[in-house]
C-alpha positions in Angstrom: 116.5 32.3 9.8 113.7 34.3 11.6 110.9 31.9 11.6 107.6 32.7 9.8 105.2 34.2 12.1 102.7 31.6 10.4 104.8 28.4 11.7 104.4 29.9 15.0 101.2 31.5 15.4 99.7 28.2 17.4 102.8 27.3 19.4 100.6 29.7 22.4 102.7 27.6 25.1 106.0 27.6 22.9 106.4 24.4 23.1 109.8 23.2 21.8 108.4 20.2 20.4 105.1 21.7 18.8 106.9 24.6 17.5 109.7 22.2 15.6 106.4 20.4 14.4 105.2 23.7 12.6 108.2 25.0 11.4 109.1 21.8 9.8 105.9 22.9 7.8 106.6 23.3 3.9 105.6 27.4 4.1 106.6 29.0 0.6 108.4 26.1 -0.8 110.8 25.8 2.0 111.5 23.5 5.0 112.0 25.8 8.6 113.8 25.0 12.0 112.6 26.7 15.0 115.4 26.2 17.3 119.2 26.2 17.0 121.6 23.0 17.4 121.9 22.1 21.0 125.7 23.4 20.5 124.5 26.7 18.8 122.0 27.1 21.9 125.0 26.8 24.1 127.1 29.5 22.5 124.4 31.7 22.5 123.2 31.2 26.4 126.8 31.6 27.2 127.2 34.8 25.6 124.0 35.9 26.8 125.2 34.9 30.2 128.6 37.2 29.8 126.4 39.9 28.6 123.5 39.8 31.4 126.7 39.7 33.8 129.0 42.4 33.2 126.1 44.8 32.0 124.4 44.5 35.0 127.6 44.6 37.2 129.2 47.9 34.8 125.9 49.7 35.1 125.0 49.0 38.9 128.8 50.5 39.2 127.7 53.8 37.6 124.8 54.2 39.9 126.8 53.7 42.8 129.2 56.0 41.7 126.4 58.5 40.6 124.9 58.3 43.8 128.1 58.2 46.1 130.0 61.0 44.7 128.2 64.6 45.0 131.0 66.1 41.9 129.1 63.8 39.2 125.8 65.0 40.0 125.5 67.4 37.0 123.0 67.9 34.7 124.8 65.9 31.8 125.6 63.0 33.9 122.0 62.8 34.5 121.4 61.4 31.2 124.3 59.1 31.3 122.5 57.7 34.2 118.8 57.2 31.9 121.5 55.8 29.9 122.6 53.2 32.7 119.4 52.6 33.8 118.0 51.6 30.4 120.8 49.5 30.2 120.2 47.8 33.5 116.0 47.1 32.6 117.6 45.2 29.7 119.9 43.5 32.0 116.8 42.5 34.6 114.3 42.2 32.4 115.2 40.7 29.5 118.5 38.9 29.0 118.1 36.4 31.9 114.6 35.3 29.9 116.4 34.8 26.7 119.5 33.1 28.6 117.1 30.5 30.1 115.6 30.1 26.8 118.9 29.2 25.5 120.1 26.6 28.1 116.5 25.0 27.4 116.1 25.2 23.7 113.1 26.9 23.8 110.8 29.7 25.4 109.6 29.3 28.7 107.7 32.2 29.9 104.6 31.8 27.1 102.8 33.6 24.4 102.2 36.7 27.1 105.1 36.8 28.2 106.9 36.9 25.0 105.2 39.8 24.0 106.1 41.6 27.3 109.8 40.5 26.6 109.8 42.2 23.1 107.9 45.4 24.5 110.5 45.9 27.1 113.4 45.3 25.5 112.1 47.5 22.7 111.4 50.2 24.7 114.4 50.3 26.7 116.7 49.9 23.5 115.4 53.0 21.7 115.6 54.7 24.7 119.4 54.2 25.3 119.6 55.1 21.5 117.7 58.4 21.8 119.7 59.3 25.0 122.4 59.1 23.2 121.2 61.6 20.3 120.2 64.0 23.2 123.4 63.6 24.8 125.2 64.2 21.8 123.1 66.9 21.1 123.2 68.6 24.6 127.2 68.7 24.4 126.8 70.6 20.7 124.1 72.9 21.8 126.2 73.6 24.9 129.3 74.1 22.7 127.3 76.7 20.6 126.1 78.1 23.8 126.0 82.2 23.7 127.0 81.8 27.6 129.1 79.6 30.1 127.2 76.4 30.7 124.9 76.4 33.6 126.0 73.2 35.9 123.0 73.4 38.0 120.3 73.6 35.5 118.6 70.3 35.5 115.7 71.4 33.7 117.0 71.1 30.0 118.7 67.6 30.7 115.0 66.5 32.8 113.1 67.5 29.6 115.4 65.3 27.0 115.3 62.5 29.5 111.5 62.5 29.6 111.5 62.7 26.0 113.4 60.0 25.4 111.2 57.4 27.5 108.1 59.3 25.4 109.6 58.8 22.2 110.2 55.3 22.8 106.8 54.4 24.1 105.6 56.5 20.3 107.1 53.2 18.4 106.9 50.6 21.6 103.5 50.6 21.9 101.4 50.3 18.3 102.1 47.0 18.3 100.3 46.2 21.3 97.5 47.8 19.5 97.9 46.1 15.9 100.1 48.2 14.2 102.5 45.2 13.8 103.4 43.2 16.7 105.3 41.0 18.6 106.4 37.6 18.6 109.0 34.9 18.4 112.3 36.0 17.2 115.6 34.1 15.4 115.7 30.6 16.8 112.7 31.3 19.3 114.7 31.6 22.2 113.5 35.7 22.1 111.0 37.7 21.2 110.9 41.1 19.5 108.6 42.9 16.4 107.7 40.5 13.9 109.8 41.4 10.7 108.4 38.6 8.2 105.1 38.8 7.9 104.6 40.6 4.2 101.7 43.1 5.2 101.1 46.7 4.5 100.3 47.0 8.1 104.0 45.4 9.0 106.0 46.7 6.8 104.9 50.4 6.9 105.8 49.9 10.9 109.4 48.4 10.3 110.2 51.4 7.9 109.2 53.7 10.2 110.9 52.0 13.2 114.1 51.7 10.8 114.1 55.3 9.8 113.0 57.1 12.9 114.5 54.5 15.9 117.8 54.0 13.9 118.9 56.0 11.2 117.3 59.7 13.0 119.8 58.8 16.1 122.5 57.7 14.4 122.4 61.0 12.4 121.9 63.4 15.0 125.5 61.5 16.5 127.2 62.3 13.2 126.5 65.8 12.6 127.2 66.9 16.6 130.1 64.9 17.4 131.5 66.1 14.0 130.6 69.8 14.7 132.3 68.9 18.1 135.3 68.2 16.7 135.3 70.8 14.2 135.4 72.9 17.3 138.1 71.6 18.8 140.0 71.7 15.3 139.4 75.2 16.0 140.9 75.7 19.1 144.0 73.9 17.9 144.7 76.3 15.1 144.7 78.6 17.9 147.1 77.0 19.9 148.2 74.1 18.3 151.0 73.1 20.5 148.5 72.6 23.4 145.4 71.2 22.0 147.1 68.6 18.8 147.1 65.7 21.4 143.6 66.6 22.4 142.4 67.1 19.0 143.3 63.6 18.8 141.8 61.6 21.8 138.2 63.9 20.8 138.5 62.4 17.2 139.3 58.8 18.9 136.8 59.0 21.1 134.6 60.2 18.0 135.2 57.2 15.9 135.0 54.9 18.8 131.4 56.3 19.7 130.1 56.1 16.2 132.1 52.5 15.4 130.2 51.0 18.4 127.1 52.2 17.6 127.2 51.0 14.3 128.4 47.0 15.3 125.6 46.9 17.9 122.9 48.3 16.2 123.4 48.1 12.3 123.8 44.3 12.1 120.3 44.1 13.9 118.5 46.8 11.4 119.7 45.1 8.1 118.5 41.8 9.5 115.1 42.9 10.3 115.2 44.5 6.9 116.4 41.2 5.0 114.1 39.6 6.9 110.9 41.8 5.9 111.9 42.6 2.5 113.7 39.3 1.3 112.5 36.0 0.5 111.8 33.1 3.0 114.7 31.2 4.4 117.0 34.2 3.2 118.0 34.5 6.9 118.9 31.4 8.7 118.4 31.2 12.5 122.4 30.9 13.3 122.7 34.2 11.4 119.4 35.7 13.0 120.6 35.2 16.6 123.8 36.8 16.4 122.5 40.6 15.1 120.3 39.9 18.3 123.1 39.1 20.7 125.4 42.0 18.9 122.7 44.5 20.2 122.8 43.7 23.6 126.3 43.7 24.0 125.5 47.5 23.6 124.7 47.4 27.8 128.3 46.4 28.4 130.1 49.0 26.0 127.7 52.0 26.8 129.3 52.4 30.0 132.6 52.0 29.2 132.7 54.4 26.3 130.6 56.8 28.2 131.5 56.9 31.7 134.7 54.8 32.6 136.3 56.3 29.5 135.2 59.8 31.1 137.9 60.7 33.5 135.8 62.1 36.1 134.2 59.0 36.6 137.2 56.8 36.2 138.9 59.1 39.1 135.7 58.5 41.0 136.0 55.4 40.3 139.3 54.7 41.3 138.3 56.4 44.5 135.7 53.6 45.3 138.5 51.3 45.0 140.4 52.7 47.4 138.7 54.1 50.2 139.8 58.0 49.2 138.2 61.3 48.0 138.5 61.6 44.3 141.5 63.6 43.1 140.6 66.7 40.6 142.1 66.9 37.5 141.5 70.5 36.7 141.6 73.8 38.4 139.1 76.5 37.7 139.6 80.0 38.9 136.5 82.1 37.3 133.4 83.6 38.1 130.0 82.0 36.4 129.0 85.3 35.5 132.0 85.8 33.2 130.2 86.4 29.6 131.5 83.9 26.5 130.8 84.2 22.4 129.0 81.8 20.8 131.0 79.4 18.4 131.0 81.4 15.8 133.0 83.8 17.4 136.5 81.8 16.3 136.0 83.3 12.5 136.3 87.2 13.9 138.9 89.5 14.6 140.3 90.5 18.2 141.6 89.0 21.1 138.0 89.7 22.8 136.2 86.9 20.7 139.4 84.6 20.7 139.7 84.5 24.2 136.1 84.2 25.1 136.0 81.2 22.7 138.7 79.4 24.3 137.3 80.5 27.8 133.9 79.0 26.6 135.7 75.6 25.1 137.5 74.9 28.5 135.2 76.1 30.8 131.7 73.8 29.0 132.9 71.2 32.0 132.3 73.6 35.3 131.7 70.6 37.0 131.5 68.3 34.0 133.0 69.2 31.2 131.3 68.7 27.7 134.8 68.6 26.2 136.5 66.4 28.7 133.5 63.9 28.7 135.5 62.3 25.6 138.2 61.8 27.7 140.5 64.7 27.0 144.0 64.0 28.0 145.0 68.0 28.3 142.6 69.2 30.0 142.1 73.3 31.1 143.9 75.3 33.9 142.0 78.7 33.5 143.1 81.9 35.1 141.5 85.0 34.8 143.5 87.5 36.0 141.1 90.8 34.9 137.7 90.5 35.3 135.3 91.9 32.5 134.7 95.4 32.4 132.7 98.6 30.8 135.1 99.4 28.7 135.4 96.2 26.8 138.6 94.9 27.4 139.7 91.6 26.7 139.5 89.0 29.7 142.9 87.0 29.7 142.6 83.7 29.4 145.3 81.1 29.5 145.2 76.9 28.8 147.8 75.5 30.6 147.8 71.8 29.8 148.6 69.1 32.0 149.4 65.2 32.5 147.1 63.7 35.0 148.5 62.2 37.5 
């Protein structure tokens, strides 16, 4: 059950012991607890302990790889890395707080510092969600590109990541300021927005959190990966005897992205809906806690799915295991300056447009591929053996495909 925001408004110090005393209230014809079972507090700091762990250990690992090999520092990487790093804050600064709270039955850092917990954690979480939309939408708008991608162009990537942490702050910060705000969460053991209380003010704010902070990413994932893999679909019809095993690991990695998003996230949106919208008591504090503890999990699997599952990290990373250079596990033998059709392109005639689409498809990863960042297994030899010329000819372009070794 969340608890009512009423039971707790005096519990200043969250005191275990005073807050039990005014959630055992009678507040709308009910009887409230404010803390879980000593067992149910165990099982929770325990999993908050494996999460805080091995999301801070996975994420530090990216940023060492990041920052030890010179091949991942592209522009698309980049915002893996906001992604990393808005993992880690919610690694640093907020599970340990909601671990101790757990091994103690009961918050320990006050009224103040629960409402910096919920900010933080708020802010950081919407921004890992809208770095995904941007990155999802930066590999789409790449795909549909009228050119080769541009590896050294930062600027595009710099502006998404800014706008990320400046969209997030547009929904973190009204509550500090009385549109809604924030306060005990679940059990008490954390702190987020307050979804009970039945006000205009509140609800209008959980709505717009709900639709804009949930539902707008999770969209914007849909229709790119989908278009993505449409593209890819493409290719295959092309030359299906290369690309149907690649066809398949894209639409893998496709379901996997959107599946994860979805357990992590979703479980914690209906709650805060049940919670505003539905009667008192209609959310008990054991099933409260776990939509909470679902979302954080999202710090472990974000780098997995994104960067460990992405074979130029993984080789990178098995480098750092064992004292080598990285291995490459693609050849590229072009010029940056070789021109490539937009997308659209695929439903023409000629060899011109079908060649410069499968050029433009294999070549979005020149040094980190868009297609290969879901963790292609064939990926692209390209050779181009005649350069483009004034009279139009077609440039040759061949996909060899490959096992990695």
């Amino acid at each position: 059950m969340i608890v009512s925001n009423v039971s707790l408004s005096g519990c200043a110090d969250f005191n275990s012991a005073l807050c039990a005393g005014a959630g055992e209230g009678h507040l709308g014809g009910g009887s409230y607890r404010t803390t879980l079972t000593p067992t149910g507090n165990l099982v929770v700091a325990v999993c908050l302990g494996f999460i805080g762990t091995f999301g801070l250990i996975n994420n530090l690992l990216v940023l060492v790889l990041f920052c030890r090999y010179k091949m991942l520092r592209s522009p698309i990487n980049l915002l893996l890395m906001n992604i990393s790093i808005s993992d880690l804050l919610v690694c640093v600064l907020g599970t340990p707080f909601s671990f101790a709270a757990s091994t103690q039955g009961r918050w320990l850092i006050g009224e103040r510092g629960c409402v910096w917990y919920g900010f933080a954690n708020s802010l950081c979480g919407i921004v890992s969600l809208i770095s995904l939309a941007v990155l999802s939408y930066e590999r789409y708008s790449t795909m549909m590109a009228p050119t080769e991608a541009d590896s050294s162009n930062y600027r595009k990537i710099s502006l998404g990541i800014i706008m990320s942490w400046a969209y997030s702050l547009i929904w973190t910060l009204p509550p500090l300021f009385g549109w809604s705000h924030y306060g005990p969460e679940g059990p008490g053991t954390t702190c987020s927005v307050d979804w009970t209380a039945k006000t205009a003010n509140n609800i209008s704010y959980i709505i717009c959190l709900f639709i804009f902070c949930l539902i707008v990413p999770f969209l914007v994932i849909v229709f790119c990966y989908g278009k993505l893999l449409s593209a890819i679909r493409q290719v295959s019809g092309i030359n299906a005897s290369m690309s149907r095993k690649r066809e398949q690991r894209v639409l893998f990695m496709v379901v996997i992205m959107v599946m994860c998003y979805l357990i992590c996230w979703l479980p914690y949106g209906i709650m805060a809906l049940l919670a505003t919208f539905g009667p008192p008591g209609l959310v008990t504090p054991e099933a409260s806690i776990i939509p909470s503890v679902l979302a954080k999990t999202s710090t472990v699997i974000n780098p997995v799915i994104y960067v460990f599952m992405n074979k130029q990290f993984y080789r990178c990373f098995q480098a750092l295991l064992q004292c080598e250079a990285p291995r490459r596990g693609s050849s590229l033998k072009s010029s940056s300056k070789v021109p490539t059709k937009a997308m659209r392109g695929v439903a023409g005639t000629g060899p011109r447009r079908t060649n410069n689409f499968l050029f433009m498809v294999a070549s979005l990863g020149h040094p980190a591929a868009t297609v290969p960042q879901l963790g292609l297994s064939c990926e692209p030899t390209i050779d181009i053996t005649k350069a483009p010329s004034s009279d139009n000819k077609p440039v040759v372009v061949s996909l060899v495909a490959h096992r990695d070794g």
